[in-house]
C-alpha positions in Angstrom: -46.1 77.2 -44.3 -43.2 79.0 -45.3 -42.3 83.2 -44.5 -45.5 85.0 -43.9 -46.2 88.4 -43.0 -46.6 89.0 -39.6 -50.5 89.7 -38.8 -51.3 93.3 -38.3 -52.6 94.8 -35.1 -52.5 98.9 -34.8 -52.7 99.0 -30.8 -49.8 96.2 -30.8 -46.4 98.5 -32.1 -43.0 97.0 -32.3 -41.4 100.4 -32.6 -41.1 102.6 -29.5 -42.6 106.0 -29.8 -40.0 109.1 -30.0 -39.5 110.6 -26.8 -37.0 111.0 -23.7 -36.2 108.2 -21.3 -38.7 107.6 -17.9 -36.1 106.9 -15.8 -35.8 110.0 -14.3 -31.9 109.6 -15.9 -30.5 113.3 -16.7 -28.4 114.6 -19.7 -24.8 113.8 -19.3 -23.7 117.6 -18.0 -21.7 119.6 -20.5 -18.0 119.9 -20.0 -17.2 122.7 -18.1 -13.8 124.9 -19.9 -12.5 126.3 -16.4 -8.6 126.1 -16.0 -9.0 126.6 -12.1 -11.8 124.2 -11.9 -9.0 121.8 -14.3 -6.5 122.2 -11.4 -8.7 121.6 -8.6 -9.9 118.3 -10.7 -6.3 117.0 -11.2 -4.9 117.1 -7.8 -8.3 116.4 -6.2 -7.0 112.9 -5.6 -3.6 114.1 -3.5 -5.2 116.8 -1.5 -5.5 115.8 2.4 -9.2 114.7 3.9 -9.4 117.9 5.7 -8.6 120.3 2.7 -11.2 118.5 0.7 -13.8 118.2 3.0 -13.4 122.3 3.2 -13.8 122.7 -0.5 -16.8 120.4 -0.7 -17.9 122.8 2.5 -17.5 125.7 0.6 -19.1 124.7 -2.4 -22.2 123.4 -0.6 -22.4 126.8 1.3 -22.9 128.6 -1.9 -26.5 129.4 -2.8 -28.0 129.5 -6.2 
């Protein structure tokens, strides 16, 4: 009895190997420095249904 050492089994690793997650979770996105895109941010919540609803139009109708 007493502290042993734990047995030792290769194919049995309690250490994850290094590597990205599986999730299919993406990078956080790197801030963007745009003072327009600052301003569109910071009054996004005051702007009428309609006048967002055209700038998410707008932005959707742009093609990579």
């Amino acid at each position: 009895m007493g502290l042993e050492p734990p047995q030792y089994y290769p194919e049995k690793t309690t250490v994850s190997e290094p590597g990205g997650a599986e999730s299919g979770v993406h990078a956080a996105p790197t801030a963007v420095h745009d003072p327009d895109l600052a301003a569109v941010v910071k009054v996004w919540p005051k702007l009428p249904e309609a006048v967002r609803a055209g700038i998410v139009a707008m932005v959707k109708g742009v093609r990579p």
